[in-house]
N, C-alpha and C positions, 0 to 999 in steps of 0.2 A: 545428655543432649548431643544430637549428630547431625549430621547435614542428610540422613537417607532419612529422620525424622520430620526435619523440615522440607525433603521433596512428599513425603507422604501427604503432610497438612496441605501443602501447595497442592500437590495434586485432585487432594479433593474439594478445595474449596473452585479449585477451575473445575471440575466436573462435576458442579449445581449439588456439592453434596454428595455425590450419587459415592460412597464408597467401593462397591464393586467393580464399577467401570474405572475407579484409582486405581484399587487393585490387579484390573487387566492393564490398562496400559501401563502400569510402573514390573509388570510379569510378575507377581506374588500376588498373595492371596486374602482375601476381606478381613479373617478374623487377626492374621500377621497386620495387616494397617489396622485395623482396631487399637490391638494391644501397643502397638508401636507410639499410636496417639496417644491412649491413655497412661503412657508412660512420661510421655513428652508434658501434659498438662501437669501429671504429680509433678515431676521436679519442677517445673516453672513456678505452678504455684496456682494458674489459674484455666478456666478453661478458655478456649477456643471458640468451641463447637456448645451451641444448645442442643440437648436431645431431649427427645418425645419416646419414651422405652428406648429403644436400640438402635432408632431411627436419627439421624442430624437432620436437624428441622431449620438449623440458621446459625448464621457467627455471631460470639459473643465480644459486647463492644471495645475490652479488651483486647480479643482472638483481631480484630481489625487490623489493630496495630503490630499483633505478632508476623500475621500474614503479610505485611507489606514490609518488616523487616528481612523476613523467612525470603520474600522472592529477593528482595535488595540481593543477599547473603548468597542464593542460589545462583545468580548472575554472576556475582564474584569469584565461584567456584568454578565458574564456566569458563567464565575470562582468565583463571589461573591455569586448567585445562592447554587452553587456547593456546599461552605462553609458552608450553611443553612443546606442547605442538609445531608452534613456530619453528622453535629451533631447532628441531628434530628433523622435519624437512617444510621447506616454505614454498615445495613447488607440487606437494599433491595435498588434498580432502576433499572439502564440500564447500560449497555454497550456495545458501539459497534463498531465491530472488521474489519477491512480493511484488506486482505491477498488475497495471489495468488493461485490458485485453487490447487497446489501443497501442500500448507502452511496448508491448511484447510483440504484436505483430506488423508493427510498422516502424517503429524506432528502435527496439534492441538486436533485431536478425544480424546487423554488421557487425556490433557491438560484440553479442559470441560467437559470434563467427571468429572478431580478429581474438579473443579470451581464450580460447579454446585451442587456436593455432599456439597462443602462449604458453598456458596452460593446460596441458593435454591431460594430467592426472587429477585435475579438479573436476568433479563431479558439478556440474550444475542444475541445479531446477529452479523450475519456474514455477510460483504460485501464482493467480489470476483471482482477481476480485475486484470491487468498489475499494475507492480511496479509501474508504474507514476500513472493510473490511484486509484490507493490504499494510493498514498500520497495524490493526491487532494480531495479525500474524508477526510482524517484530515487536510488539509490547509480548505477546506470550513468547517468545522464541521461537517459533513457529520458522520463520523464514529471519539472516541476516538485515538486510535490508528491504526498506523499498522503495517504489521507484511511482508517484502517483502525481497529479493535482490536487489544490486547493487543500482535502480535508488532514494534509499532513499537518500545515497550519495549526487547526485544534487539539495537539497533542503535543503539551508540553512538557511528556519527558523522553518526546522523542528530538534529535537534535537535526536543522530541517535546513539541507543544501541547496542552493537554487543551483538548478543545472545549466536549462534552456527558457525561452520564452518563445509561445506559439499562439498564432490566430486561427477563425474560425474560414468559413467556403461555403457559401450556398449548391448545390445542388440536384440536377434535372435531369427529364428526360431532353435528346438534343434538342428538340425544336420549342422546348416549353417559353414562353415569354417571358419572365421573368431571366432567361439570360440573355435576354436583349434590353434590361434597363441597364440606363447610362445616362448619371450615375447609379447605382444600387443603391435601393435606402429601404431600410426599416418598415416605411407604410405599404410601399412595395412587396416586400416579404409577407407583411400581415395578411397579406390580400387573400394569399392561397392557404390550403393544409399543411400544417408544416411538420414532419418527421424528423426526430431530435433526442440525443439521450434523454435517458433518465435523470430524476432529481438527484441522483446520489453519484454521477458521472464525468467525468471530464467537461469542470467548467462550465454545468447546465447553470449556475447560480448568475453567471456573470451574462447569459443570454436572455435571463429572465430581466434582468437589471437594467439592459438596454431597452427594450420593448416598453417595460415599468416607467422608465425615464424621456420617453414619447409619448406616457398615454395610451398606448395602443396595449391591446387583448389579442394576442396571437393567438389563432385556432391548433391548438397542436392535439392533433388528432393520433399519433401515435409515438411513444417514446420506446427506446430500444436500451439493451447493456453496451453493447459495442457497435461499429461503424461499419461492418460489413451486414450488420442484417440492416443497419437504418439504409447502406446503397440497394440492399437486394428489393425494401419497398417502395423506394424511391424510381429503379428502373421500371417498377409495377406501375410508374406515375399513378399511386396511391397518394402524392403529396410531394412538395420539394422538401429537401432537407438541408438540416445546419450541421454541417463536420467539419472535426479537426483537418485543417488543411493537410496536416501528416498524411490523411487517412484517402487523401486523392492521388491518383496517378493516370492521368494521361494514356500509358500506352496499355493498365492492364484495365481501367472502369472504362472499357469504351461504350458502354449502355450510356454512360451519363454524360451530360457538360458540365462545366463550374464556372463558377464566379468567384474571383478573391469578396472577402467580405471584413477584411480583416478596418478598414473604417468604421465598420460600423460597433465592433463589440471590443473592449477594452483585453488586453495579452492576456492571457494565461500564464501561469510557471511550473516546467513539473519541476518536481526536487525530488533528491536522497533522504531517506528518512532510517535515522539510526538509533537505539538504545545509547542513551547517555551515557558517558562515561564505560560503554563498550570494546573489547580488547578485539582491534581488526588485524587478521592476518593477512599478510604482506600481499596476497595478491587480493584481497577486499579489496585494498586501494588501488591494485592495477585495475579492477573490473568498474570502480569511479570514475577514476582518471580517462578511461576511454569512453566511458559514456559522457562524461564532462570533464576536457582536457582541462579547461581552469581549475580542476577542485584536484589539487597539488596533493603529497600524503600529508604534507605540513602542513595543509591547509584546513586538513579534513582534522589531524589531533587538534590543532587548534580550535576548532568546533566544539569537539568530543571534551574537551576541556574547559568547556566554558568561556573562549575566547571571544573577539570583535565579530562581528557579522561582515567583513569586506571579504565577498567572494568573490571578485573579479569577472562575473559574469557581463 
């Protein structure tokens, strides 16, 4: 039994089965992960994998339990990796960042900007997606960390930072009426079309929640992934819209006007969301720390270790 054993079974139980596309992305070849399995099952003692002939058809209720010990096992190997690494030099690799296209083009630009002046030999990227989909790139390994709203929450064995808190902005084209209520409310907004993420987006839940909580049925005639196509329909005055106030700026949306709206719908949080019990290299924590001066590196092991939840935010 080996740990290139237990990347093979992992491998293919994340690629729906498919043994071959294991075998490309691990660089070897189908009948090599065959044999490899069927090596791993004799000594253990049990299978894994159900097969239909030749075919893996599904895990067996055993093989569950192997598979979540096997990833356990394979993080550990990583994070020992990791520790090599460290010490060997703690000012160049990689890192790579999971965030919601919000996250990345209106709040992180300064962030690597000053990481980068820091850390010049670190590689960084950027992955883009939905909260969930930006957690399951750190549950698979995929990306380090990430950086989302709300659906970091439903993943609890990810360990979840609060950073910042943020409200939402209505807006229009200039002269539309709606930014001349005063005060802004709710029935007001109902009134018109409204242009506004998606259900699976930055804090769409907590905008539903308000409206829910008046009563009112807001027309939302068109939802978006991110904040620059919801302004690109909005300056169409196809509808006003509800954005993250990050996502306005004055001197470059001059198509539109805004309105603070931040009365009306309850904050937001984004957070850091980490693999538990994950071995961070020394500038992981520089690239926190400047996105959220409060989350200290001893604030962030403490996390990582199952400690208090006072993040000083």
């Amino acid at each position: 039994m080996n740990l290139q054993q237990l990347r093979y079974i992992h491998e293919v139980a994340r690629r729906g089965l498919n043994v071959s596309e294991a075998a490309e992305a691990l660089f070897t070849s189908q009948p090599g992960v065959s044999k490899q399995i069927r090596q791993f099952e004799t000594e253990l003692g049990v299978e894994v994998f159900v097969r239909h002939g030749k075919r893996l058809v599904a895990v067996t209720e055993p093989g569950r339990q192997v598979l979540a010990i096997a990833e356990r096992m394979l993080r550990d190997a990583d994070n020992l990796r990791q520790v090599g690494d460290e010490f060997t030099n703690e000012v160049a690799g990689s890192l790579s960042i999971a965030t919601t296209h919000t996250q990345a083009r209106y709040v992180l630009p300064r962030v690597v900007r000053d990481f980068m002046q820091r850390f010049p030999q670190v590689k960084l990227s950027l992955h883009q997606g939905s909260p969930r989909q930006v957690c399951d790139m750190v549950m698979s390994g995929e990306a380090d960390l990430a950086l989302a709203t709300e659906a970091i929450a439903e993943y609890d064995e990810l360990v979840m930072l609060p950073c910042y808190q943020w409200n939402r902005c209505i807006v229009a084209t200039p002269r539309h009426p709606i930014l001349k209520e005063h005060p802004l409310t709710l029935e007001a907004i109902s009134r018109y079309p409204l242009i506004t993420y998606d259900d699976a987006f930055t804090g769409r839940s907590l905008i539903n929640k308000a409206f829910l909580g008046r009563g009112l049925r807001p027309n939302v005639v068109l939802t978006a992934l991110d904040s620059d196509v919801i302004k690109t329909y909005v300056a169409m005055d196809l509808g006003i819209g509800i954005l993250a106030r990050m996502a306005y700026d004055a001197a470059t949306d001059k198509t539109l006007g805004m309105v603070d709206a931040a009365h009306l719908f309850e904050s937001s949080t984004t957070r850091v969301g980490l693999r538990r019990n994950a071995y961070l290299r020394g500038y992981v924590y520089a690239f926190i720390e400047l996105f959220a001066p409060h989350l200290t590196r001893k604030m962030v092991d403490v996390a990582l270790a199952g400690g208090g939840e006072d993040y000083g935010m």
